[in-house]
C-alpha positions, 0 to 999 in steps of 0.5 A: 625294396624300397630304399627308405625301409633300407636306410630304417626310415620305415622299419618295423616297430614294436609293439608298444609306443611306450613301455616302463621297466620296472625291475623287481630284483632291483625293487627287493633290493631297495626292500632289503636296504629299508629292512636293515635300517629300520632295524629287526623286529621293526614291522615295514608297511611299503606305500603304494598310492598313487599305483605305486608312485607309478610302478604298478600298484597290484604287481609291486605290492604282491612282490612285496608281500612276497618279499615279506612285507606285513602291510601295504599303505594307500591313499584312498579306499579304491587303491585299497579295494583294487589291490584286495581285489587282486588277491592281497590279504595282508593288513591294507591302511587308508593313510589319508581320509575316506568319504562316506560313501566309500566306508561301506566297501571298505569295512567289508574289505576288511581295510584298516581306516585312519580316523581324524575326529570324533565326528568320522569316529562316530560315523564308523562306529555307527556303520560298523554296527549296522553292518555287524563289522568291526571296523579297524582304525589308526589314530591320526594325530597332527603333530605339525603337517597341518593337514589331516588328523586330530590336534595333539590335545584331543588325542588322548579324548579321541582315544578315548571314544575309540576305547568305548566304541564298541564296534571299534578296534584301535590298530594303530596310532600314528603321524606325519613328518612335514620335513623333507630333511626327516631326522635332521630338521628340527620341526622333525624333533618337535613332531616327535617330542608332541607325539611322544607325549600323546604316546606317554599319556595314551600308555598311563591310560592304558589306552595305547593298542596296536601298531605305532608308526612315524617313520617315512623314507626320509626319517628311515634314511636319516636315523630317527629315533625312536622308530617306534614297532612300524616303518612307512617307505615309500619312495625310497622303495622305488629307488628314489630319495635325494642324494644329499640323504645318507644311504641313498647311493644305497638304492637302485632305480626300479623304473625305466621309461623307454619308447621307440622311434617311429618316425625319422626325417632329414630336414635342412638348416632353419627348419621348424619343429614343433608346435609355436616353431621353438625350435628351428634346427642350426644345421642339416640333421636328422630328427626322430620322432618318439610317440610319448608326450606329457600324457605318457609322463614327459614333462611339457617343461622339457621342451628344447632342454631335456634329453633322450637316449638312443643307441647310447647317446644323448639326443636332445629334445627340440621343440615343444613337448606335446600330449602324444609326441616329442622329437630329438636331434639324432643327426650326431648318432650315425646309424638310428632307424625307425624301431630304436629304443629311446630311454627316457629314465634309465640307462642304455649301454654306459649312458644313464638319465636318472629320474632325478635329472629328469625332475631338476630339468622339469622343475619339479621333484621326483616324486612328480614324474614317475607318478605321472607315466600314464595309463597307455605306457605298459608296464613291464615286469622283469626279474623277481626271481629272487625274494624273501619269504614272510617266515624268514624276514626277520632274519634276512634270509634269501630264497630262490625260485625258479629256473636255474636259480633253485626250487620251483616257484608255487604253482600260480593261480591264472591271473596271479602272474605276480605273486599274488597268491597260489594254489595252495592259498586257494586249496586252504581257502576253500578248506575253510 
């Protein structure tokens, strides 16, 4: 035998150079958390743009239907057609703004569309006509962020127009929180008071219809008030909310990032790593090389300064973070051969690396690092046994299926791995 592969320089790898875990019993967790603060009767629509913060955007908003989630929200009409394509038919809301050459696929999709003026009004009114729709619109209003959606004091005019298309169907009024502080800041106070008022006059008017919704993670967390019939989460969900946020201890991680070492060497003092020789080690070690870089959601700016953990430990990164790889010190970790897991978010044994670190480190915020684990990093699925059903949401009540657990789960549809839907919505399906 060679006696390389004896001492684990040449053992066998996994399949993956990297893989994400994401854990959905932690993710119906933080689900439930949102549900008791948003209150009962409180409507939650679980944001999944950007493929789910970069959880999986299909997986995780099947899951969450299954847990009884009445609406997802998207950021841009493909990753609403990618999940209506998938099988979900749950009200979907394109949060941010639409171009004109998308409108076509989403009204026929049946997706509801936020509106920002009278000129994108008259331009969906006019192709909802045509194609014999009736297109389904939220009213934007711009209380404070400054970005999408109408003034306040062209609201209730817009609403208006809204009321006399006819080929228009007001479901929703909403707006955007600027704060990262939600309830606490006092631009947050503002928006509400703005928004209040548009509110009060669309009612006089008899204008006001459908959903009304102001509320992101940080207003749930922080106690706005009010919080009108519908909730928009979104990080939080994920298990991710500043800590200096009550409640946030309340949250569990959903996403775990994790590669293997594919290579190790013994290398002398003074020898070099890396692209521009940042590193050099101060010591005989050993260093492992790990197939992520910062197209897998490793941050170029944790070069020399983050860390990974293997067989428990923390390893540091040495040398410049590239596109496909990193290395790491494990000259102090007796025993790593080629095959180990490395974690890079998330815990191994009794050592834990939170996102949140990661971000500090990195200079940036959390929201930046998960939605930056690339395409080629697997995800992969575990628990989700447990869940709610939509009939009894409202009550909390939990139901298992599955294995030891209780009653079977429906029987799946090929390719409906993650609740998506079930043969007995395909046998109703094809009734009508």
């Amino acid at each position: 035998m060679d006696p390389r592969r004896a001492q684990g320089y040449l053992a066998p790898v996994t399949a993956y150079r990297a893989w994400a875990e994401i854990d959905l019993d932690a993710f119906a967790h933080n689900l439930d958390v949102i549900r008791r603060k948003a209150g009962a009767g409180v409507r939650v629509m679980l944001v999944v743009k950007a493929d789910a913060y970069g959880h999986g955007a299909v997986a995780i908003a099947g899951h969450a239907v299954r847990c009884g989630v009445g609406a997802l929200g998207v950021t841009t009409s493909a990753e609403a057609l990618e999940l209506r394509q998938a099988g979900l038919r749950v009200p979907i809301l394109v949060l941010g703004t639409i171009v004109d050459e998308e409108a076509v696929d989403a009204l026929r999709s049946d997706v509801h569309i936020a509106i920002h003026s009278s000129d994108r009004r008259a331009m969906l009114q006019s192709l909802a006509e045509r194609l014999g729709v009736r297109a389904k619109v939220h009213l934007k209003i711009d209380t404070g962020l400054g970005r999408l959606g109408v003034l306040p004091e062209r609201a209730v005019e817009l609403l208006r127009e809204i009321r006399a298309a006819s080929h228009l169907e007001l479901c929703g009024v909403m707006t955007h929180v600027s704060a990262g502080e939600g309830a606490t800041a006092a631009s947050t106070v503002e928006q509400g008071r703005i928004f209040e008022e548009v509110l009060r006059q669309a009612r006089a008017e008899g204008l006001l219809r459908g959903w009304v919704h102001m509320a992101n993670s940080a207003c749930i967390f922080t106690g706005l008030r009010p919080r009108y019939d519908t909730v928009r989460p979104g990080i939080s969900a994920y298990g991710i909310l500043p800590q200096d946020l009550p409640g946030a201890g309340d949250l569990c991680p959903v996403l775990a990032l994790r590669t293997q070492v594919v290579f190790l060497k013994d290398v002398p003092r003074d020898t070099a790593v890396g692209y521009d020789s940042t590193w050099s080690a101060p010591r005989p070690t050993r260093v492992a090389t790990l197939p992520v870089g910062y197209n897998d959601g490793v941050p170029w700016r944790l070069s020399n300064k983050g860390s990974v953990l293997v067989r428990g430990a923390r390893a540091p990164i040495v040398g410049r973070v590239s596109m496909d790889y990193i290395t790491v010190d494990v000259g102090h970790i007796p025993g790593v051969r080629v095959g180990d897991t490395a974690t890079l978010i998330g815990s191994d044994g009794h050592a834990t690396i939170p996102v949140a670190e990661v971000a500090r480190h990195a200079g940036t915020i959390s929201y930046e690092i998960t939605c930056s684990v690339g395409k080629r990093v697997q995800r992969r699925y575990v628990g989700g046994e447990s869940y709610e059903l939509p009939a009894q949401a409202h009550d909390g009540a939990r139901i298992r299926a599955g294995g030891r657990h209780g009653a079977a789960p429906p029987e799946r549809l090929p390719g409906a791995e993650h609740g998506l839907q079930s043969l007995d919505d395909e046998r109703e399906r094809s009734a009508r």
